[in-house]
mmCIF file of the N, C-alpha and C atoms, coordinates in Angstrom:
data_MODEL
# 
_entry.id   MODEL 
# 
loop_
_atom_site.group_PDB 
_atom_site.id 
_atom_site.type_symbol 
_atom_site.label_atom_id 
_atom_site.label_alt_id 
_atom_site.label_comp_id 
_atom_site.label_asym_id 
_atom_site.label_entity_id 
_atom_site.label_seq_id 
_atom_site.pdbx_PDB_ins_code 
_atom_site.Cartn_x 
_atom_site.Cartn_y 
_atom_site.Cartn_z 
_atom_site.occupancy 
_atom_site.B_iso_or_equiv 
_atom_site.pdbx_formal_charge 
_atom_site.auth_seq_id 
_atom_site.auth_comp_id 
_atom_site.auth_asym_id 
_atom_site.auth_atom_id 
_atom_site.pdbx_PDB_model_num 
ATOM 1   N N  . UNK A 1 1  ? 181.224 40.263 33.233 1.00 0.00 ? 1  UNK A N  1 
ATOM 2   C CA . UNK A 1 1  ? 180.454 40.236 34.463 1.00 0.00 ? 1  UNK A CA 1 
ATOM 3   C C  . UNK A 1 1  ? 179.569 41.473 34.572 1.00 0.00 ? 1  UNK A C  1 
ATOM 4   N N  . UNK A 1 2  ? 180.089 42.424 34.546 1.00 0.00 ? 2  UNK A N  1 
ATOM 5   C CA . UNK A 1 2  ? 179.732 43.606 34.068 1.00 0.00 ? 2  UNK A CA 1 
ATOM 6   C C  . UNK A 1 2  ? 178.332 43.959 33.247 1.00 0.00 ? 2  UNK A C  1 
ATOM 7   N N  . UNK A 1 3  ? 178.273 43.093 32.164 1.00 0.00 ? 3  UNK A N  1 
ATOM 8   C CA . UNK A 1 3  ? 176.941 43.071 31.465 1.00 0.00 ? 3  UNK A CA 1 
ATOM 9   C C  . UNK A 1 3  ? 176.580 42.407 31.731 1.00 0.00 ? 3  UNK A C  1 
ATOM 10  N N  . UNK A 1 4  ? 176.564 41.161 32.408 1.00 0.00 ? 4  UNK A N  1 
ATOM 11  C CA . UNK A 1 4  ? 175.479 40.518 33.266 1.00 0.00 ? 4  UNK A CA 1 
ATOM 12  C C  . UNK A 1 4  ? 174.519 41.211 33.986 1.00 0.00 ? 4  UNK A C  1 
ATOM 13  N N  . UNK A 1 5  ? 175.150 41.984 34.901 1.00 0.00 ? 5  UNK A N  1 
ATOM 14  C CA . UNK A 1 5  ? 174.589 42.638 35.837 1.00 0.00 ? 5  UNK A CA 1 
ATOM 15  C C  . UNK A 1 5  ? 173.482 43.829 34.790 1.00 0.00 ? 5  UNK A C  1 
ATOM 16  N N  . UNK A 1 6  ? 174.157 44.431 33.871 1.00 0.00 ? 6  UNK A N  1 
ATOM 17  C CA . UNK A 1 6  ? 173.471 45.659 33.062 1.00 0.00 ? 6  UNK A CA 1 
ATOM 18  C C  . UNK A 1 6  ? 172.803 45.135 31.934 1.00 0.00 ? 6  UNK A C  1 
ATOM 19  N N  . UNK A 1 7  ? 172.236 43.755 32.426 1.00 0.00 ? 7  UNK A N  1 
ATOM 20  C CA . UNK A 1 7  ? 171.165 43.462 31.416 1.00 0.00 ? 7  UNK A CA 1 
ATOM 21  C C  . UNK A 1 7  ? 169.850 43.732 31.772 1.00 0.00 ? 7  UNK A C  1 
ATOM 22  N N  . UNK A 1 8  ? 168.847 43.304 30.603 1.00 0.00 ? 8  UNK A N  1 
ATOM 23  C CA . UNK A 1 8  ? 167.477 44.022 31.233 1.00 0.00 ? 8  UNK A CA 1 
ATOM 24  C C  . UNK A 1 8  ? 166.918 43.155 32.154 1.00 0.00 ? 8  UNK A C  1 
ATOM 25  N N  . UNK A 1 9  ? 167.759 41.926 32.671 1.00 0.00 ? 9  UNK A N  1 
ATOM 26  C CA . UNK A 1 9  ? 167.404 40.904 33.517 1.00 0.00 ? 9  UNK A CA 1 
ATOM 27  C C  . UNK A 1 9  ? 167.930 41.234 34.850 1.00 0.00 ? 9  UNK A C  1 
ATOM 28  N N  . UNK A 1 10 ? 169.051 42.033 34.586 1.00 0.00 ? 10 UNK A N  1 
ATOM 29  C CA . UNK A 1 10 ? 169.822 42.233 35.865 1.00 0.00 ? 10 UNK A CA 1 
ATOM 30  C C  . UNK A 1 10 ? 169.511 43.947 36.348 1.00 0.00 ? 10 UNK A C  1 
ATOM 31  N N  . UNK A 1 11 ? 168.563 44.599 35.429 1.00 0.00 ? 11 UNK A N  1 
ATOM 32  C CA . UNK A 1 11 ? 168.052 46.147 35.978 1.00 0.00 ? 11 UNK A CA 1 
ATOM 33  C C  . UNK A 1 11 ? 167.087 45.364 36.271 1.00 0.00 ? 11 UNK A C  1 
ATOM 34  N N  . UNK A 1 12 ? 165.597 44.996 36.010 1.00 0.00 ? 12 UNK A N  1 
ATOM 35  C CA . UNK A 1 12 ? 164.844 44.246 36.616 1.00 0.00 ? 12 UNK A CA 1 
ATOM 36  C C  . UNK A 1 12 ? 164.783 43.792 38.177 1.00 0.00 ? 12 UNK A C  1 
ATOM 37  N N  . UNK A 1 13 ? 166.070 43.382 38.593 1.00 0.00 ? 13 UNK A N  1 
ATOM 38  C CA . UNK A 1 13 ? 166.593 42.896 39.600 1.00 0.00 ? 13 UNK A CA 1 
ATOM 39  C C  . UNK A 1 13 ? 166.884 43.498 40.376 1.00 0.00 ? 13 UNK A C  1 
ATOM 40  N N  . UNK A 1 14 ? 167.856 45.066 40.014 1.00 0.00 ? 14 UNK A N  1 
ATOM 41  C CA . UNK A 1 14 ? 167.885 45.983 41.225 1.00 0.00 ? 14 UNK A CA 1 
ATOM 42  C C  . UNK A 1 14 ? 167.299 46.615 41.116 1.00 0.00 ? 14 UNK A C  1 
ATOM 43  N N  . UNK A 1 15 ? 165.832 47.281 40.225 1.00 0.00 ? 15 UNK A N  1 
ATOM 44  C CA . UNK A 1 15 ? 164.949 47.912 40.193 1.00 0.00 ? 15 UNK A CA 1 
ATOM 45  C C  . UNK A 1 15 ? 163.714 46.706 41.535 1.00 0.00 ? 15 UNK A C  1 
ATOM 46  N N  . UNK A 1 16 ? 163.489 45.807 41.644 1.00 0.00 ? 16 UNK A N  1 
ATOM 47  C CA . UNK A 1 16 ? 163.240 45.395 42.465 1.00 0.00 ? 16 UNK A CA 1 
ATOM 48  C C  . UNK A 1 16 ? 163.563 44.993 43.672 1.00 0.00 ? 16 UNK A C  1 
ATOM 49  N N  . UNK A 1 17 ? 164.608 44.943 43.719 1.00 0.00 ? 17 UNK A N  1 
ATOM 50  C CA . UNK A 1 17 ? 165.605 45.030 45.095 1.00 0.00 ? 17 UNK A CA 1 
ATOM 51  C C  . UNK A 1 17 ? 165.528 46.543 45.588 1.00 0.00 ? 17 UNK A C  1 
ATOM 52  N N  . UNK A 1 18 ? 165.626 47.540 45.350 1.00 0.00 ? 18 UNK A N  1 
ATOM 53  C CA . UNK A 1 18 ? 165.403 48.831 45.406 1.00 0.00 ? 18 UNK A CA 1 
ATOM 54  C C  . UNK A 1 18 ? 163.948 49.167 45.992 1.00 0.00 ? 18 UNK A C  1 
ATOM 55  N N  . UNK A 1 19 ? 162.710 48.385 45.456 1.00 0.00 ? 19 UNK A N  1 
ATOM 56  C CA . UNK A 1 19 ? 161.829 48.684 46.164 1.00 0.00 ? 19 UNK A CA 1 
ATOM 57  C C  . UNK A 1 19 ? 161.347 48.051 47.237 1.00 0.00 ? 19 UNK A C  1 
ATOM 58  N N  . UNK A 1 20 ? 161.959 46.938 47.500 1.00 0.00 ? 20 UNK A N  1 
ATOM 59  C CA . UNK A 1 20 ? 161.741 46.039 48.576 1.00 0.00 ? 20 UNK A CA 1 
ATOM 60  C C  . UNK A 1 20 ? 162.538 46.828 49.542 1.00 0.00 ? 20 UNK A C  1 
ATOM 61  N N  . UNK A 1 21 ? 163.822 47.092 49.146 1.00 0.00 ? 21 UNK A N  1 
ATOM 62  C CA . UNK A 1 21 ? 164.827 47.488 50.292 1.00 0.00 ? 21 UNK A CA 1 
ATOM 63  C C  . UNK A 1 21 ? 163.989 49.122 51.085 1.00 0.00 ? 21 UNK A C  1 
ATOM 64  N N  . UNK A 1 22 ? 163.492 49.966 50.383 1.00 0.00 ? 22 UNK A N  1 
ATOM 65  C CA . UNK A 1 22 ? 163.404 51.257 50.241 1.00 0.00 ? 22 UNK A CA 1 
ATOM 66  C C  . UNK A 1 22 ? 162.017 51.785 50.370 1.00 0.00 ? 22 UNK A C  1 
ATOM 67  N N  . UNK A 1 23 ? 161.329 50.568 49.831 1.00 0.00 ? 23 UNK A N  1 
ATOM 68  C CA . UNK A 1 23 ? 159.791 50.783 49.936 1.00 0.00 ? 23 UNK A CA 1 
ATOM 69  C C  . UNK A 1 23 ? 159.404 51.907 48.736 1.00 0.00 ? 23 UNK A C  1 
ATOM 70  N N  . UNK A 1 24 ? 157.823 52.283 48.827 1.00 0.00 ? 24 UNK A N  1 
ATOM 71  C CA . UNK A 1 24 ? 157.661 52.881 47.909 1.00 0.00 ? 24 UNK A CA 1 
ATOM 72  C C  . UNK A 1 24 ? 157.519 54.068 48.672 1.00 0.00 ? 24 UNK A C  1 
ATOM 73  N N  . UNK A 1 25 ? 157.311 54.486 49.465 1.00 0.00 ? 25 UNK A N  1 
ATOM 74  C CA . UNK A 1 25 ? 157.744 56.202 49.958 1.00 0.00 ? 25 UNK A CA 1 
ATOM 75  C C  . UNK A 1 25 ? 159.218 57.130 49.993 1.00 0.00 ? 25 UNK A C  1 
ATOM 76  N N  . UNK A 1 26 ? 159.796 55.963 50.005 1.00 0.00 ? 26 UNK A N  1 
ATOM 77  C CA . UNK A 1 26 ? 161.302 56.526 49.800 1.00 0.00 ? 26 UNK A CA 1 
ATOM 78  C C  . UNK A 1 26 ? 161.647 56.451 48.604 1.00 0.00 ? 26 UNK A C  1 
ATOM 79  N N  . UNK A 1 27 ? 161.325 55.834 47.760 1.00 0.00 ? 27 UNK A N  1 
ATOM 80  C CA . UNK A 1 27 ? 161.844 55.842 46.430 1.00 0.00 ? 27 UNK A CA 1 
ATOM 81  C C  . UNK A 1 27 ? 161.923 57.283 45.421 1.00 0.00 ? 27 UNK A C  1 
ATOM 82  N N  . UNK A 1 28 ? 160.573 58.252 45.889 1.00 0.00 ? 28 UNK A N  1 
ATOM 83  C CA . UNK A 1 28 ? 160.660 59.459 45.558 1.00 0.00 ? 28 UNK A CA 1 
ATOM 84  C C  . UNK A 1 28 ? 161.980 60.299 46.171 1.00 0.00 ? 28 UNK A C  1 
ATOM 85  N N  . UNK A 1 29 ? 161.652 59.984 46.990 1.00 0.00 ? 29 UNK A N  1 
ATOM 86  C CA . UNK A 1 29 ? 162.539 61.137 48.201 1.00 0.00 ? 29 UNK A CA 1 
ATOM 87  C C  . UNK A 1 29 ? 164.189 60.341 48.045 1.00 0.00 ? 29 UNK A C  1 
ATOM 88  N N  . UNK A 1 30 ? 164.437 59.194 47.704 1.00 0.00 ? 30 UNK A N  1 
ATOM 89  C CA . UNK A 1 30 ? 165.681 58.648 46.800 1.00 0.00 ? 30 UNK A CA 1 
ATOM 90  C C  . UNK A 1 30 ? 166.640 59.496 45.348 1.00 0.00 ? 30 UNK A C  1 
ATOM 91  N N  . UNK A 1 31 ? 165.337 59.234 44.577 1.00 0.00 ? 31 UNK A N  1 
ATOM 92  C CA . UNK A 1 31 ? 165.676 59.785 43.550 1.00 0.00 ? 31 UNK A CA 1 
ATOM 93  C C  . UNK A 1 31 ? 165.603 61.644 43.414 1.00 0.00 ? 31 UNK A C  1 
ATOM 94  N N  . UNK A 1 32 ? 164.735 62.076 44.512 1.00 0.00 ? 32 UNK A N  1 
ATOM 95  C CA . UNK A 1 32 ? 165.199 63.418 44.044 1.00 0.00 ? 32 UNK A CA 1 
ATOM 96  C C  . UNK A 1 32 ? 166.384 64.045 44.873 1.00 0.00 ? 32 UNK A C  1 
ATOM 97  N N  . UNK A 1 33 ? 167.292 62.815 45.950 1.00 0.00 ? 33 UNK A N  1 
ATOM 98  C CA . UNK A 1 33 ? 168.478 63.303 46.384 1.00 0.00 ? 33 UNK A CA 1 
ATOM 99  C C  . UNK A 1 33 ? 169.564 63.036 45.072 1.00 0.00 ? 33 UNK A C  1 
ATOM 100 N N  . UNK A 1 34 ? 169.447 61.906 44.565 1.00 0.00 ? 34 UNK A N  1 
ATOM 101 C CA . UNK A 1 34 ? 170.202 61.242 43.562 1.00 0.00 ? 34 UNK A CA 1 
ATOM 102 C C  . UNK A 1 34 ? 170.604 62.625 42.345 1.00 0.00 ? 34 UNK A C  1 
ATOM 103 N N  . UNK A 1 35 ? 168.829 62.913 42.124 1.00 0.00 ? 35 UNK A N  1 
ATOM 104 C CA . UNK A 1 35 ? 169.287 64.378 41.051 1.00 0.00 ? 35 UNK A CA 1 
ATOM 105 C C  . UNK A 1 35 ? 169.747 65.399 41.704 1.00 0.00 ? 35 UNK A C  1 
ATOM 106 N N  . UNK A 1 36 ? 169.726 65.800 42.465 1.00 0.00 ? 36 UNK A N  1 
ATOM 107 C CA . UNK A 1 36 ? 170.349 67.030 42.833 1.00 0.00 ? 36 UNK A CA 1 
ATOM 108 C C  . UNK A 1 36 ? 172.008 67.151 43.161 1.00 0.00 ? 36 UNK A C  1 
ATOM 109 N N  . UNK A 1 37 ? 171.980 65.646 43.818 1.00 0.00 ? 37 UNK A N  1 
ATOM 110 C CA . UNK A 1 37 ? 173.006 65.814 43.975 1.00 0.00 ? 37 UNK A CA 1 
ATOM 111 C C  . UNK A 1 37 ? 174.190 65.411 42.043 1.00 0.00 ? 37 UNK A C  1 
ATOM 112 N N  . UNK A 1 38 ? 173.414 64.956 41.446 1.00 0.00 ? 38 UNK A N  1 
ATOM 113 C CA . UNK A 1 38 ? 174.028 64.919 39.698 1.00 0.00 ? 38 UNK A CA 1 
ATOM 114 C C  . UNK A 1 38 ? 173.839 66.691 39.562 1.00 0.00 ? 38 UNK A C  1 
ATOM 115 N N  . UNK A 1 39 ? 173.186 67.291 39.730 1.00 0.00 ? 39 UNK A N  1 
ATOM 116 C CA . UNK A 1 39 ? 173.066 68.383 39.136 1.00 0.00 ? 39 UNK A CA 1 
ATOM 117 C C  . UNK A 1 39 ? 174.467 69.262 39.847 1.00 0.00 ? 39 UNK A C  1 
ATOM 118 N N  . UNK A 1 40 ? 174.615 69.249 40.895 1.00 0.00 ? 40 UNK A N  1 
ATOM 119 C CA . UNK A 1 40 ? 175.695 69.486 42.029 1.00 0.00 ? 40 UNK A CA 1 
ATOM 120 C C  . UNK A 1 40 ? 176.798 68.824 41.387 1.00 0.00 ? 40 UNK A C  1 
ATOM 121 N N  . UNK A 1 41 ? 177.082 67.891 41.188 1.00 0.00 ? 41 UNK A N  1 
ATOM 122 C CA . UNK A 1 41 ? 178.100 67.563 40.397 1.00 0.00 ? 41 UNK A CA 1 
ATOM 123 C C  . UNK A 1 41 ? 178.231 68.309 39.175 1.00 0.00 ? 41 UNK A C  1 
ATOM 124 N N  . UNK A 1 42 ? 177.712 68.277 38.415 1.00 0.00 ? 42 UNK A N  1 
ATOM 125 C CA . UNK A 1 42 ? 177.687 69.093 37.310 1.00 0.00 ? 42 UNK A CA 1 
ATOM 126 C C  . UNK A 1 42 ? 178.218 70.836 37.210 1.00 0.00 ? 42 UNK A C  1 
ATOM 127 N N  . UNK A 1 43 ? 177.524 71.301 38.271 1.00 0.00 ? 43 UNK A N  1 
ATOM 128 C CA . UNK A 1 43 ? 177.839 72.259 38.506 1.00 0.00 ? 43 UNK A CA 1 
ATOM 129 C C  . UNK A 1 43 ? 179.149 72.734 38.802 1.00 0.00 ? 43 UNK A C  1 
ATOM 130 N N  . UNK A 1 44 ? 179.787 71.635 39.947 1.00 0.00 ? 44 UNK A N  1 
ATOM 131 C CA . UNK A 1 44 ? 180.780 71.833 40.356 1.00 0.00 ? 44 UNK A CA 1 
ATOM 132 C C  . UNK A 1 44 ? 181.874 71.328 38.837 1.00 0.00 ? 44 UNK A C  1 
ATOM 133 N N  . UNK A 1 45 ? 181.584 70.366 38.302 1.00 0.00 ? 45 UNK A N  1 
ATOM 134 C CA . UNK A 1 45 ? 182.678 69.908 36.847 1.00 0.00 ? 45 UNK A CA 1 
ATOM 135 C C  . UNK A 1 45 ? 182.606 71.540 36.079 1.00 0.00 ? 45 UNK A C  1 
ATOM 136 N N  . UNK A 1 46 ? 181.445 72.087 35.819 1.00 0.00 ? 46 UNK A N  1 
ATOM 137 C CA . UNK A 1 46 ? 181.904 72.917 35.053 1.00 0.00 ? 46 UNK A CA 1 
ATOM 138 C C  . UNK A 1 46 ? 182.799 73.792 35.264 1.00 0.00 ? 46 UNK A C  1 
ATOM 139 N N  . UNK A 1 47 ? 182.308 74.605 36.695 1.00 0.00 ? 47 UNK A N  1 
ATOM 140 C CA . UNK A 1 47 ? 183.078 75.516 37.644 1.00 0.00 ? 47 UNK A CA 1 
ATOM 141 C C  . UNK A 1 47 ? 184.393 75.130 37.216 1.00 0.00 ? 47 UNK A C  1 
ATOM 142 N N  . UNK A 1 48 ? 184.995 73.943 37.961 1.00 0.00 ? 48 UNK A N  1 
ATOM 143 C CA . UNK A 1 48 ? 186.262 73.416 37.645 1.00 0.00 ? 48 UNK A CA 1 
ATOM 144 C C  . UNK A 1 48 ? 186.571 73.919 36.118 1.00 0.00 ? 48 UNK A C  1 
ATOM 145 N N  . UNK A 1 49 ? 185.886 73.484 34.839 1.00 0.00 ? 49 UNK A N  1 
ATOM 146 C CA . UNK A 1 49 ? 186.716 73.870 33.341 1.00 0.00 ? 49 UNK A CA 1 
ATOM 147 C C  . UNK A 1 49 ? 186.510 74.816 33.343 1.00 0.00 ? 49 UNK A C  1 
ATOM 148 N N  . UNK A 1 50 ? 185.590 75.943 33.958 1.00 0.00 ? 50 UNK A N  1 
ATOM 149 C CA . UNK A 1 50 ? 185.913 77.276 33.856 1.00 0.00 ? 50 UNK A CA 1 
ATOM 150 C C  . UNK A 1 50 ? 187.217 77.965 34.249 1.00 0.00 ? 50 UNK A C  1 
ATOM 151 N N  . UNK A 1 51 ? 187.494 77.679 35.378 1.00 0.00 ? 51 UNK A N  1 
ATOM 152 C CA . UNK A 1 51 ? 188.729 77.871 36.250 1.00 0.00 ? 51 UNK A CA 1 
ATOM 153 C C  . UNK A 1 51 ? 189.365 77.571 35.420 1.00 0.00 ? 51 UNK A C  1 
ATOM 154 N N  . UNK A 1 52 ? 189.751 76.599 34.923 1.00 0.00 ? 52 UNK A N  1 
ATOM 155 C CA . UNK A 1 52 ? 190.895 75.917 34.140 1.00 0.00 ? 52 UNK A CA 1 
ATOM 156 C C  . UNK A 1 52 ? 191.172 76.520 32.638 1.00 0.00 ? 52 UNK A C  1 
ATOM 157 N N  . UNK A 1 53 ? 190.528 76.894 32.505 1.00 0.00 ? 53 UNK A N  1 
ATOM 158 C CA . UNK A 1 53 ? 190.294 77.573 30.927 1.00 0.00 ? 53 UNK A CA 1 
ATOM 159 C C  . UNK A 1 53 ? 190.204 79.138 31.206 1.00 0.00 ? 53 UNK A C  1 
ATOM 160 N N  . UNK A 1 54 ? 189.992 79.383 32.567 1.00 0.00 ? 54 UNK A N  1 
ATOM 161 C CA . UNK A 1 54 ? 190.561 81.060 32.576 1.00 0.00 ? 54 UNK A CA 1 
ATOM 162 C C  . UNK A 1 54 ? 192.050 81.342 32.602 1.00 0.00 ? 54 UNK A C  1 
ATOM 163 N N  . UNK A 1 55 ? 192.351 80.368 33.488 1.00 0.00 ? 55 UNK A N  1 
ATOM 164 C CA . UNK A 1 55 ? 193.685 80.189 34.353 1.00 0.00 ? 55 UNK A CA 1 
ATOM 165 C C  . UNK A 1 55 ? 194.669 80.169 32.953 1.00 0.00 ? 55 UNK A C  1 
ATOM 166 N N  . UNK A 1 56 ? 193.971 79.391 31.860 1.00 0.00 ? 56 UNK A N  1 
ATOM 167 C CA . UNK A 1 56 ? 195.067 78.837 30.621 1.00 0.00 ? 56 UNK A CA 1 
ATOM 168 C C  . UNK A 1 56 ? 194.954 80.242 29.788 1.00 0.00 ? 56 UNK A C  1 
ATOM 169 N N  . UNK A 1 57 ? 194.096 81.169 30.237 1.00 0.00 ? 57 UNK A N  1 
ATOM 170 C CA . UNK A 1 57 ? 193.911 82.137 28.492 1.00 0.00 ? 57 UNK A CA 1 
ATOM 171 C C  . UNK A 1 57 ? 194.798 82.929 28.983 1.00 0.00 ? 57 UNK A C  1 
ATOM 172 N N  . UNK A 1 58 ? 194.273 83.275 30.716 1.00 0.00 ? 58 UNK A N  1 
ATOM 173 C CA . UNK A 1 58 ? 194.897 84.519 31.281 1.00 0.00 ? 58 UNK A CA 1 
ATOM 174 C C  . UNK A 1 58 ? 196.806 84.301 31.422 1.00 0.00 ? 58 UNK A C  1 
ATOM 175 N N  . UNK A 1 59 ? 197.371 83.258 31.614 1.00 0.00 ? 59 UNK A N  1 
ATOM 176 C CA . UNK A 1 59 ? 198.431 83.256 32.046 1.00 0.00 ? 59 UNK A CA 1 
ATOM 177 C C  . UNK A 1 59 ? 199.165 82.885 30.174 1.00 0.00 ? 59 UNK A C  1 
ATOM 178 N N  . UNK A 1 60 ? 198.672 82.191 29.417 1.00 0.00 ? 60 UNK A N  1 
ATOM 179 C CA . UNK A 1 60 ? 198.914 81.982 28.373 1.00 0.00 ? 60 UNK A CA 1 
ATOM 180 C C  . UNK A 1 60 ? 199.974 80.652 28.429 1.00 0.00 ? 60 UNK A C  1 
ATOM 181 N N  . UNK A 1 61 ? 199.658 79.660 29.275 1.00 0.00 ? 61 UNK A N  1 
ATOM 182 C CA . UNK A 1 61 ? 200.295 78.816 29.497 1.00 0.00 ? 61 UNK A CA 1 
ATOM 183 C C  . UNK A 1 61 ? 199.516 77.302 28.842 1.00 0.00 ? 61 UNK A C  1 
ATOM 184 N N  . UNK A 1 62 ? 199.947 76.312 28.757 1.00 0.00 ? 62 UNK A N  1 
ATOM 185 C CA . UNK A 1 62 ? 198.918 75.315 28.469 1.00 0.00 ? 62 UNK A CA 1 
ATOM 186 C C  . UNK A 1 62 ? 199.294 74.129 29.214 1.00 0.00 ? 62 UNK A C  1 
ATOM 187 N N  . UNK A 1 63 ? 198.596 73.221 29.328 1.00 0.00 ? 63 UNK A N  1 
ATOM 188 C CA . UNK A 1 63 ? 198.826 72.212 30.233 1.00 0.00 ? 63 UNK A CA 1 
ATOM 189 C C  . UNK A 1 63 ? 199.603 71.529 29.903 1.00 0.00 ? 63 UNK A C  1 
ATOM 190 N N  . UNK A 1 64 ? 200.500 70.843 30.824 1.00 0.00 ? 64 UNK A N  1 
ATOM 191 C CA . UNK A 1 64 ? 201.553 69.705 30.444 1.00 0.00 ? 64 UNK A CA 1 
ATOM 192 C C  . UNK A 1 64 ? 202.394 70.451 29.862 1.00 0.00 ? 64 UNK A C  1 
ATOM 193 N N  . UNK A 1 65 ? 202.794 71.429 30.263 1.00 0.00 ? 65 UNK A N  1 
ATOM 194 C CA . UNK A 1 65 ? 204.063 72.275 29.825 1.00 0.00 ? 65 UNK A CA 1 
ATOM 195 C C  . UNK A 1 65 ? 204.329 73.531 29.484 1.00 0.00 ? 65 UNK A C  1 
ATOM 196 N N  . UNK A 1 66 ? 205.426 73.854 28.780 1.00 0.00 ? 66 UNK A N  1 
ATOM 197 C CA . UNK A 1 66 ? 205.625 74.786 28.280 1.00 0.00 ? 66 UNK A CA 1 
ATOM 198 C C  . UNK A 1 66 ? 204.892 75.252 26.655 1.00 0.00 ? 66 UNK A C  1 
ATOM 199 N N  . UNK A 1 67 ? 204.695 76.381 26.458 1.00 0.00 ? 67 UNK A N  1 
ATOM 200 C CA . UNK A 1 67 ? 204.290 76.503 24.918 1.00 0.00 ? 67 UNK A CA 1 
ATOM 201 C C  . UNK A 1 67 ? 205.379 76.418 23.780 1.00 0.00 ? 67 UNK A C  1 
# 
C-alpha cells in the first residue's frame, strides 16, 4: 500500500493536492518551515550522540551493561 502511494503517480498527487490545498504563496513559506525545522531536528539528534558518547568515554561504561 505503501508504494502505491510513493509512486511517481501517487507524488504527482500530493504534490498537487498540496497546491490546491496551500496555494502557491504558502508553499514557499511551507517548505522553509519544513527545513528548519529538519535542520532543528538534526541538531538536536546530534546534541543527543554527543551527550551519549561523552557520558560513555567519561564514565567508561557502555550501554546495555556492564563492561
Amino acid at each position: 500500500m505503501l508504494a502505491e502511494i510513493f509512486s511517481m503517480d501517487g507524488m504527482v498527487f500530493i504534490v498537487l493536492a498540496v497546491a490546491v490545498l496551500f496555494g502557491s504563496t504558502q508553499i514557499p513559506k511551507l517548505a522553509r518551515s519544513l527545513g528548519s525545522a529538519r535542520s532543528e531536528f538534526k541538531k538536536g539528534l546530534a546534541e543527543v550522540q554527543d551527550t551519549s558518547s561523552d557520558t560513555e568515554t567519561s564514565t567508561g561504561a557502555h550501554i546495555g551493561g556492564q563492561a
